[in-house]
Structure formats: C-alpha cells, structure tokens
N, C-alpha and C positions, 0 to 999 in steps of 0.2 A: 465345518471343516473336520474329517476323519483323522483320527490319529495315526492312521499309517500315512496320509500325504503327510501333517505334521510333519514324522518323522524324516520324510524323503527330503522333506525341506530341509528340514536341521539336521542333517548327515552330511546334503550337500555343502550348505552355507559352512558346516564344522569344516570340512574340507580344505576351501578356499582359506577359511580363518587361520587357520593352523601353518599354511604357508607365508601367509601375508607376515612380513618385516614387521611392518607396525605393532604384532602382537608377539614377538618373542619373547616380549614379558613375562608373559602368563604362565608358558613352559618352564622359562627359570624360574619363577615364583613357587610355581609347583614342585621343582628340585629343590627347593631349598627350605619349604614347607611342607615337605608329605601329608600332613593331615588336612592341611590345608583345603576348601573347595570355593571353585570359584563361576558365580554365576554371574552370565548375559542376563538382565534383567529389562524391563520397561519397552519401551517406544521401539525397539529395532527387535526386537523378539516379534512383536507385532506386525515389523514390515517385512520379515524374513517370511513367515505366514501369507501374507498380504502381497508376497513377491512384489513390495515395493523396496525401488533404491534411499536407503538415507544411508547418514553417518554420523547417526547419534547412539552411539557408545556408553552404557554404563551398566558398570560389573558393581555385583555385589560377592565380597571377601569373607566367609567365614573361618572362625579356629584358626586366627593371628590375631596378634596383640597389636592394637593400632602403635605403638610406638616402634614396632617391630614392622611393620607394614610401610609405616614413614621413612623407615630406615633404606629400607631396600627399594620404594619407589624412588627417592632423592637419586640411589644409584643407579637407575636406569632413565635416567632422564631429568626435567624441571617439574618441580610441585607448587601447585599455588594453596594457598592453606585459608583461602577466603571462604571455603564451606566446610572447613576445618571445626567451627563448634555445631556445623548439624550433620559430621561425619564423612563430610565426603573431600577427601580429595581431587584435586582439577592435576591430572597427569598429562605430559608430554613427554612419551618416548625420545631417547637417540633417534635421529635421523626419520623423524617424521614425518609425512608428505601434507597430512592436514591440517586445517588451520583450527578446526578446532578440536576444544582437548578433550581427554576422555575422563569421564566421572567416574572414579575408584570409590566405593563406602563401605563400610563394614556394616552389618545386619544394624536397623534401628528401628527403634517404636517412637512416635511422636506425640505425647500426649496437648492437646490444641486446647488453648484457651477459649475456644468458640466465640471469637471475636469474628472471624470471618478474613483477621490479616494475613496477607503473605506471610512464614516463617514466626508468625506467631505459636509455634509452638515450643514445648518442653523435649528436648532431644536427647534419649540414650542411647548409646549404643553399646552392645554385648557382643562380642566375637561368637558367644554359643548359643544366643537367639538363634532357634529355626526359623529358616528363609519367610514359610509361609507368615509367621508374623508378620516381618517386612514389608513384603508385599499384598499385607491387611491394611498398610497405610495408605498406598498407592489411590489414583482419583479413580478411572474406570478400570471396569475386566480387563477390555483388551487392551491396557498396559499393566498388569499384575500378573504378570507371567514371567517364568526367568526357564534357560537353559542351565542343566551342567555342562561346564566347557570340557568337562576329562569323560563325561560318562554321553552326553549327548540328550539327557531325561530331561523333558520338558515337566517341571513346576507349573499346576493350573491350579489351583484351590478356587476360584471364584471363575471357573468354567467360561474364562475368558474363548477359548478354542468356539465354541459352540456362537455365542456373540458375534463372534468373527466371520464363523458360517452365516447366521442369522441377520448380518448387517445391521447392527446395534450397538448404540452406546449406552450402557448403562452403567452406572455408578457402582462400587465395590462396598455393599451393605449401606445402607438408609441413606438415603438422596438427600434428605435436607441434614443431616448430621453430616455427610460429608463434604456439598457445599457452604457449612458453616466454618467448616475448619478453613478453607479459603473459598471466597467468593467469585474469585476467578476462573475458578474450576466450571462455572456456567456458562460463561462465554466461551472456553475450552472445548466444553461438549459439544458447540456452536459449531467449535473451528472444525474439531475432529468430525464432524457430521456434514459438514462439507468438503472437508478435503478427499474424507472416505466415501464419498456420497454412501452412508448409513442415516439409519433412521432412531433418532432419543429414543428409548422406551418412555411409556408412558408414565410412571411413577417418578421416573427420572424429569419430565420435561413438565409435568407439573411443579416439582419443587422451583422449577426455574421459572416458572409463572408467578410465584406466591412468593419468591425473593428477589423478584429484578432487582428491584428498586435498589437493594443491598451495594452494587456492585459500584453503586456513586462513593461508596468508601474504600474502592480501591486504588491502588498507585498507577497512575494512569499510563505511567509507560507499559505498563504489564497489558491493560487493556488493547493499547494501541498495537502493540507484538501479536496477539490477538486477532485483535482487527485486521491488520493486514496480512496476515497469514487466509484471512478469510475475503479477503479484496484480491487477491493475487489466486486465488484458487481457479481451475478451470469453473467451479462448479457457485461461484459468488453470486450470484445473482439468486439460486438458491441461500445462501447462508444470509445474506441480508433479510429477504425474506423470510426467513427464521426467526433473526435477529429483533424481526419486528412482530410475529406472533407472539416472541417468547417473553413478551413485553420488556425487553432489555434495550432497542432501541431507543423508547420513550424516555428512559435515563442515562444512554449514553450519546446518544444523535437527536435528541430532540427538536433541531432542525429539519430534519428531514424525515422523521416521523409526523411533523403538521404537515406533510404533503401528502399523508393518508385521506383518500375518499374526497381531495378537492380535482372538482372535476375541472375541464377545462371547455376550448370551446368548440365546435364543429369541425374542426380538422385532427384534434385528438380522439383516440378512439380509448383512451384508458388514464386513471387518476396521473395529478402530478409525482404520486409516489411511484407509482406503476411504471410509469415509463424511463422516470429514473434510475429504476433499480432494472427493466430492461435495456436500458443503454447498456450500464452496467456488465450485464449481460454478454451483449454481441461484444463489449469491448475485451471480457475475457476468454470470448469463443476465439477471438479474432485474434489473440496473447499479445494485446498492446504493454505497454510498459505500464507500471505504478502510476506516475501521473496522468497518466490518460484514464485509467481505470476510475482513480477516485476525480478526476475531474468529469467522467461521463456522470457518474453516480451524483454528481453536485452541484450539475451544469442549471439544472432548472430548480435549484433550491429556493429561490428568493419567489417561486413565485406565488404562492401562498401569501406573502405580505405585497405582495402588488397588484395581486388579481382588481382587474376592476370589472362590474357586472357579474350577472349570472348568466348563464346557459349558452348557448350556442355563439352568440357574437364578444363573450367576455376578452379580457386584453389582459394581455399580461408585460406591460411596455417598461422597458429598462428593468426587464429583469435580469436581466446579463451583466449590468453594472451595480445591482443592488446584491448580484448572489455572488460577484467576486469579493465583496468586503463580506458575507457572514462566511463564504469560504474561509478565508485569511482569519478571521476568527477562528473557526470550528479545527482549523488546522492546528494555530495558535495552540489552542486550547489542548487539543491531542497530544501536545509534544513533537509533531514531525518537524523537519529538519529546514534549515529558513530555505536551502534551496526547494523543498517539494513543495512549502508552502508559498513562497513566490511565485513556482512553475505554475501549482494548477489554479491557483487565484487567479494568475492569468490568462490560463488558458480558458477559463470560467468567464470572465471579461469581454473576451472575444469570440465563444464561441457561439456568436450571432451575426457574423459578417456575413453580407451582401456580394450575392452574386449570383443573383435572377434580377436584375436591372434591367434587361435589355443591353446592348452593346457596351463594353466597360472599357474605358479607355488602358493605354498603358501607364499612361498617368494613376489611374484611380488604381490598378494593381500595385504600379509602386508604394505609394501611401498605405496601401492593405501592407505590403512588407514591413514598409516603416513603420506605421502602427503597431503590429505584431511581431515581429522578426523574424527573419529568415530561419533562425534555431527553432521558432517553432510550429512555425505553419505548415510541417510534416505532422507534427501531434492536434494542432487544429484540427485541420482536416479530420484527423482520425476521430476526434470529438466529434466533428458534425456528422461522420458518419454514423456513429453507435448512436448522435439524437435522434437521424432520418430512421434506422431502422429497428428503434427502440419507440417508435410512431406508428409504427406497423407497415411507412414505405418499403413497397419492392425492391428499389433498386437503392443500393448504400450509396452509388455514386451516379448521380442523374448527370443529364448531359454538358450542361453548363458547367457543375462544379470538376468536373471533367477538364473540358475546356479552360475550366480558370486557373487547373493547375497547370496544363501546358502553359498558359500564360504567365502563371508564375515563375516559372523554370525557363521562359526567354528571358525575363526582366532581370533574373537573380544576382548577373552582374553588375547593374547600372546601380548607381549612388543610389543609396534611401538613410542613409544617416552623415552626419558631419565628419566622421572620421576616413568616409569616403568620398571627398572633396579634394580635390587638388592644389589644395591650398590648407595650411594648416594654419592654427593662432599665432606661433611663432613669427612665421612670414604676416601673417596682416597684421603684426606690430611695427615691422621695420619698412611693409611696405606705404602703412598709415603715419609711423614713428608716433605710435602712442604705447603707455605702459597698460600692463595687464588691469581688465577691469571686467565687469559684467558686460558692458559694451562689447568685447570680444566677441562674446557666446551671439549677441544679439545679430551681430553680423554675419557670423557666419550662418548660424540659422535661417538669414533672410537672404543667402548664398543655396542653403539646402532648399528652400521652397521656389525656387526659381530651376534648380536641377532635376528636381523631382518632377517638373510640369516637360522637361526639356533635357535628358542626358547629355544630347551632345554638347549644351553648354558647360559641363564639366571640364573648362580648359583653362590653365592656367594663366592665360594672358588674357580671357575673358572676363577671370572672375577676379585679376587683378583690376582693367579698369572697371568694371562694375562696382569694386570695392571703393574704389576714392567715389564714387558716386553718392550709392549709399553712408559712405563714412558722413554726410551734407545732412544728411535725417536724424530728428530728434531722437530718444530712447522711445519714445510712444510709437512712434512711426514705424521704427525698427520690428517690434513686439509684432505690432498688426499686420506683416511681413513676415514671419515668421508662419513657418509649417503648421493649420491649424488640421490636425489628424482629428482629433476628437470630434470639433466643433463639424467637420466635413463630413466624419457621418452620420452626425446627429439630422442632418439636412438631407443625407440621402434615406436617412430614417423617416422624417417628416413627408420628404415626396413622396415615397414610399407608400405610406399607413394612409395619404387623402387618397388614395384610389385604391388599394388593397386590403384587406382586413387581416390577411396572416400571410405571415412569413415562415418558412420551415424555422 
C-alpha cells in the first residue's frame, strides 16, 4: 500500500469524520485544549486502509491531564470508567446513533507479567509519552497505526502500511514475547487471517505452533469471541483449517480435531475432519446463520467414537444421536448461550432424517415436523445441504429432498403437537370430570398420535368421544398410544441399513 493512496484514503475518511455529529467532540476538545493532539489509532485506521466498513473507534489523547480529559468528556456525554485503571475511557457522546461506545485513552506503556493473561499487565499512562511508544504495545502491525485528526499524518513505526500491501499478519517485535503477554493474541491472528484473508508470517505462525497448548489458560469467553468471529467469516472453513495446523484446535476443539485423518467408508471421498470443516464451508459461502454454521462444522463429530470397521464398508450408526450430546457438551463447555446450544444440539440430532425411502406418506412428514419442528426444519435442511456438498455431491438439493420440502410446506398446517389439538387439558377435565394429573398429558398424547396418522380427525366432537373411550385404558396402555417419534425412526433406520449400506 503506497502512501499517496494512504493518504487519499485518509483525506477522504477525515472529510466525512469531521462532519459526522457523533464526532463534534474532538473539535471542541481541540478549542479547549490547543496543544492538545488527538489520534485514530488501532483497528479502524486499518480498515480505513483496507476500505473495509467498521465502527470500532479508539482515539488516543496526548498533552491533557487525565483528570482534565474526564472533566470535559462527563460534559459531552456518559463515561464509563471500567477501563479507567488501564487508561481508557468507554465514551458516549450527546445524541449518538451507535451502540457502541468509543475507547478514549491517554498514551500508555504496559509493562506484562508474561503470564500470558488478559490485562495482566502494569499500566501507566503519561499525557507526554510519544504516540510511537503506545503503539509499541499494540498486538500486530496493521493495528499499530494511528492517524492525526487536525493534521491527517498517518503514524507507522512498525511499517504496518506495507503488511497491509503484503497481506500479512505479523506481530509488532518478537512473536513469542508478545504472545506471552496475552495468549489470545494467537487465536486473534487466526481470526484476523481469516476475516482479512492474509497470510501469518512465518516467524509469527511458528510461535503459534510452539505455544498452542498455552491458550487452555485463557478465559474462555475471550476465546469463544474469537471463535466465532472466525465461524461467521465468509472465509471459516479456511480459519478452521488453520486453526488446526496451528495446533490450537488440539487444545481448544479437541473433539473435532480426532476427526483428523479418520477415513470413512466408500461414499466418502475425504477424512471426518475434512468434510466437516467443508460443510462448514458451503454453509458460509451460502451466509447461513450462526447455528447452522457451527452445527454443519459439528454435524458428524461423534463419528470417530462410533466408527465401526475399516475401509470402504465401515458405519458410522447413531452418530447423529451420539454428536448431539458431545455437541451440548463442547457448546457447554464454550460458554455459548443455552438458546444456541439447545438450537444446534439439535439440529445435530437430526440432521440425519430420511427421505430417500421411496414414497413417504403424509403421515411420516408430519412426524418429521413433530419430531424436529416446524422452527427448524428451514435450518435442517440447510444442515443437510452444507453435508451433501461438503461430500463432494453435485447437487445441494437432489430431487426427493426437493420434493420432501414441498411436502413439508402442504402439511405445515395440520396438528403435529398437542397444543394444536382442538381440545385442550382444561376441557378434557370437565369433559372426563377428573382433576389435573399426569394422566392429562397421557391422553392427549394418545389424541395427538391418532391426528398425526389422520388430520381430519382433529375435530372436537371426535376427539371428545374418543376421549371418554380412551379415558377406560390403564396409564401403560395410554403411554404405548402415545406418539412414538423416536422409536419410529429408529425402525425406518433399521429397514433402511438391511438392504442399504449408506445413507447421505
């Protein structure tokens, strides 16, 4: 990157800057501080460059007195002073459109315990430290770069500009001394090397070989912020792959690094890891959502501890139901959120349903809904596609699964659960005159597996006398009446695998 485009960039972006509301600060700051100077530092210096959109904001303030700096941010808006002892202020202007805030600091050096923890270090700040120290802490080049806001002069001391050119990430002086000060900083260079699609230097992507392991002593939400900045990338399926060269999966995904190099059987053309992290993949060429993403990438995680046999005829049976429980683990385990980890556990569960059977009744679609739900079997689908052509199949949607979704999309009204019965527990207490009990549920359940076979039976004066009927049958009786979703595909599984040997 030449420094006359630089500049054209940072003339223009000063332009816009300089109008935008959100920054009238900086103007008054500067009337009221003349010596005052104030630099764009870090992350948006870089994407200003990079003619990428963000809105990550942070100015570094030389020549004020942080007490005098406090003073005058309070009056142009709310301070939060949570990185108040490593210098930096979290500012919100008057009348601000975004949500988030902008990082204000005054120049600092951070002397690091070389533990390796987050914010382990010793923090000073000097109003009349020169910038360049500053940005001597910083992780890579191309973020240790700062603009002046009054003069427009781009600060590079560690020839971040040329990096930028070069598509590189490299570290700002000695790779393993400044992944020691945080260890997170290795999976960082991960993220940033995906999202930039840049390439580690090499002195850089060795230290990250020689310190994976380190990074099991970090706070795992940081990790997981991380991670999914690197699952959500157009370009993930590269970063995972990284991920796993850089030997960092082996200690942060250790599930799904045993899926390295186990092959599979004759309809596979590539390891269990491979095609995983190719689901992965099409799921983010295709920009499905979050949990589709980490559910392609996790859909065949179990099978490595179910493989039975070697080579061409091997099985991998109930791996669907064995990789939603280390799913719901490994999610667990991540810190994500109980809805994502409910979501893709599930969708992990399921994403092995059947539909190359030959003729599939409307029945057995309804039960596919019941089973799965209506909320998800848009994201289903989208799983079994990213498996088909993370296989190396042609077509993401072959003709049946085609077909099964039109099918789907007639049925989508008809009852598939109890609260879509026309008759509710209330009414079959006063029309049985019994008081609430388990026996409730039981019945209507043996209400729902009669509708499911038969919609039109969904009528209230059907499923009234059917009710005093059934109300005549034991609690066992009841149960075995009841909707059995599981147990009915375990038997279209069975019919299935005595004449087939694979199933997409």
């Amino acid at each position: 990157m030449t420094g006359k485009n630089s500049n054209i960039l940072i003339t223009a972006f000063l332009k816009v800057f300089n109008q935008n509301p959100d920054f009238k600060f900086v103007d008054k700051l500067l009337k009221k501080f003349p010596t005052a100077e104030i630099y764009l530092v870090g992350g948006k210096v870089r994407d200003i460059l990079l003619q990428r959109d963000s809105y990550d904001y942070d100015f570094v303030i030389r020549k004020i007195k942080a007490k005098d700096l406090e003073t005058f941010l309070a009056q142009e808006g709310s301070v939060n002073f949570v990185g108040k002892s490593f210098g930096v202020f979290k500012f919100v202007p008057k009348k601000y459109d975004s949500q988030e805030p902008i990082d204000i600091a005054l120049p600092r050096t951070e002397q690091s315990f070389m533990t390796g923890g987050y914010k382990d270090f010793d923090v000073q700040t000097d109003p009349e430290l020169p910038l360049e120290k500053d940005l001597a802490r910083r992780d890579f080049t191309i973020n240790a770069m700062a603009v002046n806001i009054a003069t427009g002069e781009i600060i590079d001391p560690f020839d971040g500009q040329t990096d930028l050119q070069n598509k590189l990430i490299r570290t700002v002086g000695q790779p393993d001394e400044r992944f020691q000060e945080d260890y997170t900083r290795m999976i960082r260079a991960i993220r940033f090397s995906t999202q930039l699609f840049f390439k580690i230097d090499q002195p850089t992507y060795l230290a990250i070989q020689k310190l994976a392991a380190k990074i099991k002593t970090m706070a795992t939400e940081r990790l997981t912020e991380e991670f999914t900045k690197i699952i959500i990338s157009p370009n993930a399926e590269y970063g995972v792959q990284i991920l796993q060269k850089s030997n960092l999966l082996k200690y942060y995904l250790p599930e799904l690094e045993q899926g390295v190099d186990v092959s599979q059987n004759k309809h596979h053309i590539y390891s269990v890891f491979t095609h995983n992290v190719k689901a992965l993949g099409f799921a983010a060429q295709r920009n499905y959502n979050l949990n589709v993403r980490l559910a392609a990438l996790f859909h065949d995680i179990a099978k490595p501890q179910v493989k039975a046999g070697e080579g061409p005829d091997s099985t991998f049976y109930n791996h669907d139901i064995v990789g939603a429980k280390i799913t719901r683990k490994i999610l667990q385990r991540l810190k994500y959120s109980n809805d994502i980890v409910d979501k893709v556990s599930h969708l992990v569960r399921h994403h092995m349903f059947f539909y190359s059977l030959g003729d599939i009744t409307d029945a057995a679609v309804r039960r596919l809904l019941a089973r799965v739900g209506k909320d998800n079997i848009g994201e289903i689908i989208q799983v079994r596609i990213c498996d088909r052509l993370g296989m190396g199949r042609p077509k993401a949607k072959p003709f049946k699964l085609i077909d099964l979704e039109k099918r789907l999309h007639e049925v989508q009204l008809d009852p598939i659960s109890v609260k879509m019965l026309k008759i509710d527990g209330s009414e079959l207490m006063k029309i049985l005159d019994i008081k609430p009990g388990p026996k409730i549920g039981l019945l209507l359940n043996a209400l729902l597996a009669e509708v499911l076979e038969d919609p039109k039976k969904n009528k209230k004066a059907y499923l009234q006398k059917r009710l005093k009927e059934l109300n005549k049958l034991s609690d066992d009786k009841l149960k075995n009446l009841a909707p059995q979703l599981d147990k009915y595909e375990e038997e279209r599984k069975k019919e299935y695998f005595s004449h087939v040997k694979w199933v997409e």
